[in-house]
NUMIGU-909930 format. One line per 2 residues: number of its first residue (from 1); their letters; for each residue z, x, y of C-alpha. Coordinates in Angstrom, 1 decimal. Example, Ala and Ser with C-alpha at 12.3 -4.5 7.8 and 13.67 -1.06 7.14 Angstrom:
// residues 2
1	as	7.8 12.3 -4.5  7.1 13.7 -1.1
//
This chain:
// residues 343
1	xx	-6.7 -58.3 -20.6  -7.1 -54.6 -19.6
3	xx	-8.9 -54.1 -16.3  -9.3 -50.9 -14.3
5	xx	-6.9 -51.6 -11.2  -8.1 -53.1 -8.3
7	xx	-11.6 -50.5 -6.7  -10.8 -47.7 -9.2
9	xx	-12.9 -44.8 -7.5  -14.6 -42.0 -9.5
11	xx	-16.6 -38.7 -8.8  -17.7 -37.4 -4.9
13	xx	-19.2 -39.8 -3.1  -19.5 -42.5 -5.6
15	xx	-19.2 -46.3 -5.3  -21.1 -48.3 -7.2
17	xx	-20.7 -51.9 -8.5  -19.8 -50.8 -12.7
19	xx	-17.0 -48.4 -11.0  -15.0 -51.8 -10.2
21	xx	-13.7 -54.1 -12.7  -11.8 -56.7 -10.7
23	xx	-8.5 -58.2 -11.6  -9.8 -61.6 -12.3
25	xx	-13.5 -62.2 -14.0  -13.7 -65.2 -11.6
27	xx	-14.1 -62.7 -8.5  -16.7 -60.4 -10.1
29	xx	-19.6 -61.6 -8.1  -17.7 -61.9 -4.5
31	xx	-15.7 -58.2 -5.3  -19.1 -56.3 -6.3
33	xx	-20.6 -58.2 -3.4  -17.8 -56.7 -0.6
35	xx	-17.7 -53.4 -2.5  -21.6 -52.7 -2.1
37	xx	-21.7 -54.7 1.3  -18.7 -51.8 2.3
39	xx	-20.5 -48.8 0.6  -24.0 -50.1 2.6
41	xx	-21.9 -49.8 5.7  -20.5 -46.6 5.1
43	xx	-24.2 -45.4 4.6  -25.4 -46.1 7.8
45	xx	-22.3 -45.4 10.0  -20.7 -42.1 8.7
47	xx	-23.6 -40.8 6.2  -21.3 -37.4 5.6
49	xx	-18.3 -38.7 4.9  -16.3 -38.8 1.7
51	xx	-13.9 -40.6 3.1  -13.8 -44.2 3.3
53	xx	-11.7 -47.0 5.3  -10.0 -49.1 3.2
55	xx	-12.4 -52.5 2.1  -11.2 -56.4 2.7
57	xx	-9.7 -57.1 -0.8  -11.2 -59.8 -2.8
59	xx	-9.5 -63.3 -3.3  -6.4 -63.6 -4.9
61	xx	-4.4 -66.1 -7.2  -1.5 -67.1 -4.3
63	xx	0.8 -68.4 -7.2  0.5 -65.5 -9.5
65	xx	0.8 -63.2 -6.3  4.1 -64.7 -5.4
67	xx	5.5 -64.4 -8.8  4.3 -61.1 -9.0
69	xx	6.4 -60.4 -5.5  9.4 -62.5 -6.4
71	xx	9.7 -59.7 -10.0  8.8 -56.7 -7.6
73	xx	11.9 -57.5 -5.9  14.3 -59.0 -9.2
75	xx	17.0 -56.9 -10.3  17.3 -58.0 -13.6
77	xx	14.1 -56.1 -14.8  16.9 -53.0 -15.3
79	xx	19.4 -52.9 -18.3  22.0 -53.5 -16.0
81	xx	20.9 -55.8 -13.5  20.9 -53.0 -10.9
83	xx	17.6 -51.5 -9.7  14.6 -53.3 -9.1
85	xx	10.7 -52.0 -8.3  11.5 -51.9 -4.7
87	xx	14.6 -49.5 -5.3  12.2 -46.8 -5.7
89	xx	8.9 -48.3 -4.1  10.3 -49.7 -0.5
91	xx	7.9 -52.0 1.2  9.8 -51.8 4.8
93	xx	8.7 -47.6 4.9  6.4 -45.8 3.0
95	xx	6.2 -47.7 -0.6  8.3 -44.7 -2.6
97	xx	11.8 -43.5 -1.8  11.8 -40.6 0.3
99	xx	14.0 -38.8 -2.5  12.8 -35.7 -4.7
101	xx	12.8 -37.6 -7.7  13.8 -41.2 -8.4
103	xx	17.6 -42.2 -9.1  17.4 -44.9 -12.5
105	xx	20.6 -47.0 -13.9  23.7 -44.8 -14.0
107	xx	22.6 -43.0 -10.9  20.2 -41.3 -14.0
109	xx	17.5 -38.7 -11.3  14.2 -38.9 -12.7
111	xx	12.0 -35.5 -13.6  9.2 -36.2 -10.3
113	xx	8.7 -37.5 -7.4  7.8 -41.4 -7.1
115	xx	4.5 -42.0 -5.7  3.7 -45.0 -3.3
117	xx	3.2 -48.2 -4.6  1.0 -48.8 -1.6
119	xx	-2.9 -48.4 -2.1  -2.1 -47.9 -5.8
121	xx	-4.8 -50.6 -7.0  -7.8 -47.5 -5.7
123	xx	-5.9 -45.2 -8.1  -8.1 -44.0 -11.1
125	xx	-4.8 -44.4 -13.5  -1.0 -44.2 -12.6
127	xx	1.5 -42.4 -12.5  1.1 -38.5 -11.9
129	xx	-0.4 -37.4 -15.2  -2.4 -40.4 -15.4
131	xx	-0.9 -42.1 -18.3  -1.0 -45.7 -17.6
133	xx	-4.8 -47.0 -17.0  -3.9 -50.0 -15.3
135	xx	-1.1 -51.3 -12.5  -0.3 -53.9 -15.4
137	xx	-0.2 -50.6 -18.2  2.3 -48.9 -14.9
139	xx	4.5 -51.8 -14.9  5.8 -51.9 -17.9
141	xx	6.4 -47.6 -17.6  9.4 -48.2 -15.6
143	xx	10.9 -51.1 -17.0  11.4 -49.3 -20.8
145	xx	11.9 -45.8 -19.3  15.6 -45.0 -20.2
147	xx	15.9 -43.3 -17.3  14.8 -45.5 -15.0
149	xx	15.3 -49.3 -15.2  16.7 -48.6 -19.1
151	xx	15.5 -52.3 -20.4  13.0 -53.0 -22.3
153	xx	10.0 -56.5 -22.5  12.6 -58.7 -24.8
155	xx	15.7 -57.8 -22.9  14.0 -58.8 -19.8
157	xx	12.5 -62.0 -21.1  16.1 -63.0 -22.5
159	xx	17.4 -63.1 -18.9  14.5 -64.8 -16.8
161	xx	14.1 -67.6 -19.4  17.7 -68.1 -18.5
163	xx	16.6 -68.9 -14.8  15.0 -72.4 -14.4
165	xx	12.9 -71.3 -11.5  11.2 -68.7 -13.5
167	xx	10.7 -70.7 -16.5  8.7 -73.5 -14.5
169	xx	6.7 -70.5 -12.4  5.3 -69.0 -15.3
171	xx	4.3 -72.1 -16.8  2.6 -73.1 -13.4
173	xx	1.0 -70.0 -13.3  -0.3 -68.9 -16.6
175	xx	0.6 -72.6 -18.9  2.9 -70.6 -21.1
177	xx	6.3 -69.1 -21.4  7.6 -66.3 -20.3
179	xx	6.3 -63.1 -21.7  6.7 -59.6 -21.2
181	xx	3.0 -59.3 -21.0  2.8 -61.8 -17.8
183	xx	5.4 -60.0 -16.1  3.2 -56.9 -15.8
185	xx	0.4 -59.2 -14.8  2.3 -60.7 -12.7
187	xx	3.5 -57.6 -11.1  0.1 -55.9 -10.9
189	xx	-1.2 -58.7 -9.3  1.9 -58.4 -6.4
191	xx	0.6 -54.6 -6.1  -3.2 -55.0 -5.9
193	xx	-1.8 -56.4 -2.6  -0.3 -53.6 -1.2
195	xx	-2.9 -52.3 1.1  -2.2 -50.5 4.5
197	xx	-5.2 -51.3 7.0  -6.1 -50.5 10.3
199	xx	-4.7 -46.8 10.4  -6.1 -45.3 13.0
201	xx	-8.3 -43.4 11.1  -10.0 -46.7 9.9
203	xx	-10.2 -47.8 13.6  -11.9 -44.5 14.0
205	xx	-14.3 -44.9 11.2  -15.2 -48.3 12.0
207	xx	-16.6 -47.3 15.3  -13.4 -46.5 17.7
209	xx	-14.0 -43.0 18.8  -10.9 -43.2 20.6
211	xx	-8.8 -44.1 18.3  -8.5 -40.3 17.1
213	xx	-6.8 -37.7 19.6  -8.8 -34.3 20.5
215	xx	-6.2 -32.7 18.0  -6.5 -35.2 15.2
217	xx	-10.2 -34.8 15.2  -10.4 -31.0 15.2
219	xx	-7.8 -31.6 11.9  -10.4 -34.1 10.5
221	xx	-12.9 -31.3 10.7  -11.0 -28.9 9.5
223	xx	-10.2 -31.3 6.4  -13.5 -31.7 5.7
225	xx	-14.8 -28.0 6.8  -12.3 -26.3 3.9
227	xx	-13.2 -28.7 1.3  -9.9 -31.1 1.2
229	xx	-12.2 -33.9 1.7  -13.9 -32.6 -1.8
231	xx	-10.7 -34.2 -3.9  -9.0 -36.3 -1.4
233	xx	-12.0 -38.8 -0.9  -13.0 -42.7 -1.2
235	xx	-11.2 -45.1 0.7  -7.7 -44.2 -1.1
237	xx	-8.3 -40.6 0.4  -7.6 -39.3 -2.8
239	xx	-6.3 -41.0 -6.7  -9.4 -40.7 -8.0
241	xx	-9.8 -37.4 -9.9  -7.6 -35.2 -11.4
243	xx	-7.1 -31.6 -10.5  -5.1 -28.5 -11.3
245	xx	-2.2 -27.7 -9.2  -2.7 -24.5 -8.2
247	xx	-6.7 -23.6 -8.4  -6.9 -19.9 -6.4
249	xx	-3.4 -18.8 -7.3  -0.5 -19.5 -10.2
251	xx	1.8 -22.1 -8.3  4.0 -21.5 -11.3
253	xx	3.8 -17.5 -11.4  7.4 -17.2 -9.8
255	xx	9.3 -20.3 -11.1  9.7 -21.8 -14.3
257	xx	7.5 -24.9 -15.4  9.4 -27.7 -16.0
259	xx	7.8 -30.4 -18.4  6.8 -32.7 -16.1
261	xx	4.7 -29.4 -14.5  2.6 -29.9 -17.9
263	xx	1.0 -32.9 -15.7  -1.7 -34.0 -17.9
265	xx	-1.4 -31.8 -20.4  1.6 -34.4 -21.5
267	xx	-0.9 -37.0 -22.4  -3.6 -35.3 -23.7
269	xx	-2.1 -32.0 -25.4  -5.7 -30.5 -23.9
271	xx	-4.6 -26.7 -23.2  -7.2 -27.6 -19.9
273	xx	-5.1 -29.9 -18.6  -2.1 -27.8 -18.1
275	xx	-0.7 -28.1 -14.2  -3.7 -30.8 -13.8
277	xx	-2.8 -33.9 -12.1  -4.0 -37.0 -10.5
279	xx	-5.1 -36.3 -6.5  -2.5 -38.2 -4.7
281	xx	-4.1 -40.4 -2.4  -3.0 -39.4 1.5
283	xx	-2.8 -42.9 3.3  0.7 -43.0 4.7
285	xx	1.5 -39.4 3.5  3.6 -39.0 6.6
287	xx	5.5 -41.1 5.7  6.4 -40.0 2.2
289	xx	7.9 -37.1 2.3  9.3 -34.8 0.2
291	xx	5.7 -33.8 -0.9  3.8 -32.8 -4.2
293	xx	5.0 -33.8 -8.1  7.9 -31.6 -7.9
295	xx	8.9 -33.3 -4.2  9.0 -29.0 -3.6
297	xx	7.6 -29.4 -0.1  9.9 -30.7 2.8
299	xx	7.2 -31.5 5.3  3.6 -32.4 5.8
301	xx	3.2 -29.0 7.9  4.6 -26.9 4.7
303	xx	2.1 -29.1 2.7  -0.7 -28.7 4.5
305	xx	0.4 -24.7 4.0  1.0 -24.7 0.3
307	xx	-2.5 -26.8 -0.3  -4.1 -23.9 1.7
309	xx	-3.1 -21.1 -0.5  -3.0 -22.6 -3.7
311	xx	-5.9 -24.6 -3.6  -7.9 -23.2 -1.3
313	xx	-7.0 -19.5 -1.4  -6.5 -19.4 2.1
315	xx	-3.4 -18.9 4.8  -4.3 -21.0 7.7
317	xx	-3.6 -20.1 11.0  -1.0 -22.3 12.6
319	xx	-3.0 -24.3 14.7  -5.1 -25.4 11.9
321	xx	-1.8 -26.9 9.9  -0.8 -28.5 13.1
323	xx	-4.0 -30.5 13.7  -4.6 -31.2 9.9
325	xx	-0.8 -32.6 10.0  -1.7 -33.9 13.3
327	xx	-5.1 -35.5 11.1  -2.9 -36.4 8.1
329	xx	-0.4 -38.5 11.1  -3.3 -40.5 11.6
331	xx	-3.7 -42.0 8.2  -1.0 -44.7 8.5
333	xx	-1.1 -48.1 7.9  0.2 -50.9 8.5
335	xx	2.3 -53.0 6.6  2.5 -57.0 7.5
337	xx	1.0 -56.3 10.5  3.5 -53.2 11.3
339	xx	2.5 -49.9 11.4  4.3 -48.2 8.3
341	xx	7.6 -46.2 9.2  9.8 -43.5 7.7
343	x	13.6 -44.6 7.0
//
């Protein structure tokens, strides 16, 4: 069954209870219920704010979860029994790979820079050009992708129905064999999982005023003051909308566009959507680095610079970058209880 992953957030401002399709039809009531409950709370406490902290997720299924995690983690998703989802995605640090573009079988790179798996369930669609509408539509992306795990559903199910455990797991869980299909369910149910709590920017919108240094609040302001807060919004701080990379000036004026710089444009063949992409959410942006689709920015601070003049038309003064980096710092979460780190 196609679902719109996990609290799919769409348009300024707006949460409301037919923007979230829940994974399960069972939890409909109880994950509307939260949602609205969350947005009420958000009304009263920080009535300007676009952005959100992250709401309690709804109940889960613990089996299918577990087989979901057990396949993030198995190898023998890839052709040749090599890379797995957390090759690329790793859980101990910031959910991607800290590389400028992902290295598939054969030490094969990728065309763009892997996004975080973390959070990915408030995404509007996945991937960077928005062509998968759902975790479970994302999860099979990879798996087929010849240069990335190089295999394909019927490969895949040839080699777990060799494994005993698997076999009786997917029975448990779903009363049926293994299929492709149940792997991605499977997997997008390990994923809507992946939150990162209690940054200190939650703290701080829940009430903590302390939780936010002088610095990090002057960045806040200045995040919201120059419009960032106008795309990077809702409680994923971003994912939600699409945008074109480079809205005052031509990011691509003095180097060639790849075609994976085509962002949307790939899906849709819509002259529009040339250079647009989805708005990477910013929770735990420090802690993926190298920056943007084409992984072309090193650090936050030359980020926070290249958003300025490209999407904003502006060249910030320095102490601006360093308290919107400082700002940006404060966005991570925490990971089983751990605060997320870089490798």
């Amino acid at each position: 069954m196609k679902t719109k992953a996990g609290w799919a957030l769409a348009g300024l401002f707006t949460i409301t209870a037919t923007l979230l399709l829940p994974a399960c039809k069972g939890q409909e009531t109880q994950a509307v219920t939260v949602l609205a409950e969350h947005e009420r709370f958000r009304a009263i406490t920080h009535p300007s704010d676009a952005l959100l902290p992250l709401p309690p997720g709804p109940d889960v299924d613990t089996q299918k979860v577990e087989l979901g995690r057990r396949l993030f983690f198995e190898p023998r998703l890839s052709h040749d029994n090599s890379l797995s989802c957390a090759s690329c995605h790793d859980l101990a640090h910031g959910g991607a790979d800290n590389r400028p573009t992902a290295t598939g079988i054969g030490k094969q790179l990728g065309p763009i820079n892997t996004p975080t798996v973390f959070n990915a369930g408030l995404n509007i669609a996945q991937f960077w050009d928005g062509r998968a509408d759902t975790l479970e539509a994302q999860a099979a992306g990879p798996v087929h992708n010849p240069l990335e795990m190089g295999s394909n559903w019927q490969e895949v199910k040839t080699k777990l129905a060799q494994d005993p455990a698997y076999v009786q797991a997917f029975m448990q869980v779903y009363g049926q064999s293994l299929e492709g299909a149940l792997v991605a369910d499977a997997l997008a149910a390990f994923e809507r999982t992946l939150a990162t709590p209690n940054s200190r920017f939650d703290q701080f919108l829940r009430g903590n005023s302390t939780a936010l240094s002088t610095q990090e609040k002057a960045g806040y302001q200045f995040f919201k003051d120059y419009g960032c807060a106008s795309c990077h919004q809702g409680a994923g701080i971003g994912g939600n909308m699409y945008q074109r990379f480079g809205v005052m000036e031509d990011y691509y004026r003095d180097k060639p566009a790849k075609p994976a710089d085509l962002g949307r444009f790939n899906v849709t063949q819509l002259p529009q959507d040339r250079h647009v992409f989805k708005v990477p959410g910013l929770r735990n942006v420090a802690v993926t680095a190298p920056y943007f689709h084409d992984a072309s920015a090193a650090t936050l601070e030359e980020a926070v610079r290249v958003m300025g003049r490209y999407q904003l038309g502006r060249e910030l003064p320095r102490n601006e970058v360093a308290a919107i980096t400082a700002f940006l710092r404060a966005l991570t979460g925490e990971w089983q209880g751990k605060p997320l780190q870089r490798p």
